[in-house]
C-alpha positions in Angstrom: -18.8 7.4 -42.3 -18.7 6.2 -38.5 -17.0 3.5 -37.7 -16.4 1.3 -34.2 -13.4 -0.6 -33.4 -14.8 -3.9 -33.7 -15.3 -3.3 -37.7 -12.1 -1.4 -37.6 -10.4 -4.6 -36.4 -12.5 -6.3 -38.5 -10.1 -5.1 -41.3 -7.6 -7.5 -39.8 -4.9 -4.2 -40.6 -1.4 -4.3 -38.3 -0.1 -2.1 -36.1 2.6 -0.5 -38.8 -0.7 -0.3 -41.6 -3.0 1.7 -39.0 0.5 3.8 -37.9 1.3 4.6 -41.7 -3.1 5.8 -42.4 -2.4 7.8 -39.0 0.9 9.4 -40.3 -1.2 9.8 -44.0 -3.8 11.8 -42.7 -1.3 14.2 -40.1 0.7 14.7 -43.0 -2.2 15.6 -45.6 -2.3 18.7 -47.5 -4.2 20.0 -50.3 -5.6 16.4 -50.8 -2.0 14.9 -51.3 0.0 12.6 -48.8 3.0 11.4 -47.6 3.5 8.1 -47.1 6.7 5.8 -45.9 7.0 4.4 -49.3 6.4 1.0 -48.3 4.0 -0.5 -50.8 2.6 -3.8 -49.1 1.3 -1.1 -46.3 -0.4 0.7 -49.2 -2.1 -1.6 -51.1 -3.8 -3.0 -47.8 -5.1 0.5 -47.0 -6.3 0.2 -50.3 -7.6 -2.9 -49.9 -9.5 -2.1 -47.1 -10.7 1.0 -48.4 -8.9 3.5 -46.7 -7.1 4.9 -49.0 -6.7 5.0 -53.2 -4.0 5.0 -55.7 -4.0 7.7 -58.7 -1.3 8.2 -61.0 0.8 6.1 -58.7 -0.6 8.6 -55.8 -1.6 7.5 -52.7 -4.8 9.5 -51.4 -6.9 9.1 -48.2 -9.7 8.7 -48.9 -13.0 9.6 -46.5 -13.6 6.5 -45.1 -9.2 6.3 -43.9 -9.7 10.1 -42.8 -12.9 8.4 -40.3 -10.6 5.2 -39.4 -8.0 7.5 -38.6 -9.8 9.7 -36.4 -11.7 6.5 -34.6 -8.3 5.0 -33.6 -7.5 7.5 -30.9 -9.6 5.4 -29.0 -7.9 2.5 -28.6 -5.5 1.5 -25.4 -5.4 -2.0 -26.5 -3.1 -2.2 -29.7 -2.4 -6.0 -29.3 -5.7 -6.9 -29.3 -7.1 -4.7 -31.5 -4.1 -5.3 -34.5 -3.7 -8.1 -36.4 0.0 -9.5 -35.9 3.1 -8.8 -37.6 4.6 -11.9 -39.5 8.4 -11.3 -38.0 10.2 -13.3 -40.2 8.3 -14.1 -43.2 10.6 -15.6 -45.6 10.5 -16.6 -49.4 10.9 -19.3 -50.5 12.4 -20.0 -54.2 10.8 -23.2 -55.5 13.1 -22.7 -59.3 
């Protein structure tokens, strides 16, 4: 799968989600992954397709392996990212 960086921004993924699919696919091996553990990151490469969950595995998946690859080729990371909420916070309405 080919993709260009207007569908890649498309998936409306941040900076830290398109650092953690790059890290993903360096670190690969035998099909298996590390990953930085953070779960919100995960489930929106899943989300979006780039990667999958098995028995609580995360796995690239051919499509994030593409994405991956297709992000060397951007120089404009603030244009191309969705933003970071800095200081989401939660509210307790009990």
């Amino acid at each position: 799968m080919s993709f260009d960086l207007e569908t890649l921004s498309d998936l409306k993924l941040t900076m830290s989600e398109w650092f953690t699919l790059s890290s993903m696919v360096a670190s690969e091996k035998d099909g298996r992954t590390l990953w930085d553990g953070n779960h919100a990151r995960a489930d929106m490469l899943v989300l979006a397709g780039l990667a999958k969950k098995i028995d609580h595995r995360l796995y690239i998946t051919e499509a994030g392996r593409d994405a991956a690859e297709a992000i060397d080729q951007i120089f404009d990371w603030d244009g191309f990212c969705y933003p970071e909420i800095a200081d989401s916070k939660v509210i307790n309405l009990s």
